[in-house]
N, C-alpha and C positions, 0 to 999 in steps of 0.2 A: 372564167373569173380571173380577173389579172392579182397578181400576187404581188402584196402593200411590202414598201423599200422609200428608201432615200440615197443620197449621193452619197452615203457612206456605206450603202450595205445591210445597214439595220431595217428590221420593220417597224411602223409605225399604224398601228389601227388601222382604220379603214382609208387612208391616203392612199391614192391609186397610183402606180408607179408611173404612168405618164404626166401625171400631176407635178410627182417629184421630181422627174426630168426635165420639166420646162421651168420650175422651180430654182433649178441648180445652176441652171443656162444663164439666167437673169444674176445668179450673184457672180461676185467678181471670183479673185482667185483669192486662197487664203481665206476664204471663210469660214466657218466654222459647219453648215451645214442647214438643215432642215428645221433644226430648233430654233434656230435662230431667225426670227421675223425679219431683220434686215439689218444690215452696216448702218451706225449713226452716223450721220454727217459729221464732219473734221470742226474741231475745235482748236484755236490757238494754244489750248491748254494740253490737246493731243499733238499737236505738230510741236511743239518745244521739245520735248524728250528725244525726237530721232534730230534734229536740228544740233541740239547739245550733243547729242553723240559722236556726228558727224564732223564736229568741228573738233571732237575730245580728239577723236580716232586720226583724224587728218592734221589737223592744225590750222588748217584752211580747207574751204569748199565752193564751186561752186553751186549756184543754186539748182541748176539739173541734176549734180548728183543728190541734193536734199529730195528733191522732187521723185526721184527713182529709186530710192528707198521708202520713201514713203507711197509712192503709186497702189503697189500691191491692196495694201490696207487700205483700199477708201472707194468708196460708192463709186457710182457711175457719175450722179449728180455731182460729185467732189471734181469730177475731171472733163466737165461738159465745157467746150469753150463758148462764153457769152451765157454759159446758163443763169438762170435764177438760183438767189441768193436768199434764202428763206430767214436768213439773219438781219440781212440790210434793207431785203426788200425793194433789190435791186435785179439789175443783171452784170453779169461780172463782163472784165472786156477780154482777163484771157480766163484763167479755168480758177476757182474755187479756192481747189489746194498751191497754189502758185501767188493768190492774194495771200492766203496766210502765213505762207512760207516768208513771203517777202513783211508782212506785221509782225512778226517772230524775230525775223533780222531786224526790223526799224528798232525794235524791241533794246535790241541787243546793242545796238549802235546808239542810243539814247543811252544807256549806263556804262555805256566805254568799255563795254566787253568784246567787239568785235569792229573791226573797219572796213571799208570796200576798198579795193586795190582794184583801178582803172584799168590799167596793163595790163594783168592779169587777169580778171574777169574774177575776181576772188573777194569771199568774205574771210577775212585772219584776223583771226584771235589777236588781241591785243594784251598788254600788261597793265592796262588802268586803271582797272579792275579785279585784280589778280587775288580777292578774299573769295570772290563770288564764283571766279574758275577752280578755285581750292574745295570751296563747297562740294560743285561739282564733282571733281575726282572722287574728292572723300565719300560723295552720297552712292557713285557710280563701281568704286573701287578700282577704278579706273590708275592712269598716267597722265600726266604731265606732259603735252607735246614738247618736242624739245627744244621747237625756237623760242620756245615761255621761258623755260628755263637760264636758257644761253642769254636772250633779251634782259631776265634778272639777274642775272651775273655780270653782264657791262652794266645794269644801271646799279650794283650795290658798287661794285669797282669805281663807278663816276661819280661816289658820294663820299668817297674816303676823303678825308682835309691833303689839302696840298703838300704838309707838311711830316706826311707821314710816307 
């Protein structure tokens, strides 16, 4: 009689520990385990939070390091190149999590919270927007990157009257 386990150690009724083996092998890393039916697909509403983090923490990012923190956490499906897209009903041309990443950015660059820099290969935070990165911190308890700061400082210094 084979003796009932999971990837954690625990028993679980009559699940047979080869069952839970190959069980385990299928999920990614970072999972939570055996109770757990399966990783939900990536949502734009799940990729904003490490995307705002990533820009709090850095100031700029590029998209592979979005992408490589967010890896860990997502399906298999999330990171198939050309897979099917059970949202659009399509197939993707690169992987899943890299369209949303990049919807997240367009996201960000429509409300003038953030720009692409060509030269760099970089998405940077901008001041255009500077209510909606305040939010941010404030929600995050976060910081202030410091070229936000430095950027508000020459733009209140560029508002002062001539005459002062």
């Amino acid at each position: 009689m084979q003796r009932p386990g999971n990837c954690l150690g625990r028993s679980f009724g009559s699940i047979t520990m080869s069952a839970m083996t190959s069980r385990c092998n299928e999920m990614p890393p970072g999972c939570v385990g055996a109770l757990v039916d399966e990783v939900p697909l990536l949502t734009t509403a799940q990729v904003r939070p490490y995307v705002i983090a990533t820009l709090l923490h850095r100031g700029a990012a590029k998209d592979s390091e979005i992408i490589g923190s967010l890896a860990p956490h997502c399906t298999s499906s999330d990171l198939k190149v050309g897979g099917w897209d059970p949202f659009d009903e399509d197939y993707c041309e690169g992987t899943r999590l890299e369209k949303l990443i990049y919807e997240v950015l367009g996201e960000f660059v429509s409300e003038g919270l953030v720009r692409y820099n060509d030269e760099s290969d970089l998405w940077v935070l901008t001041t255009r927007n500077i209510p909606k990165v305040i939010s941010w911190v404030a929600a995050l308890g976060g910081k202030m990157p410091q070229h936000l700061l430095m950027e508000m400082s020459r733009e209140e210094i560029s508002r002062l009257p001539d005459y002062i």
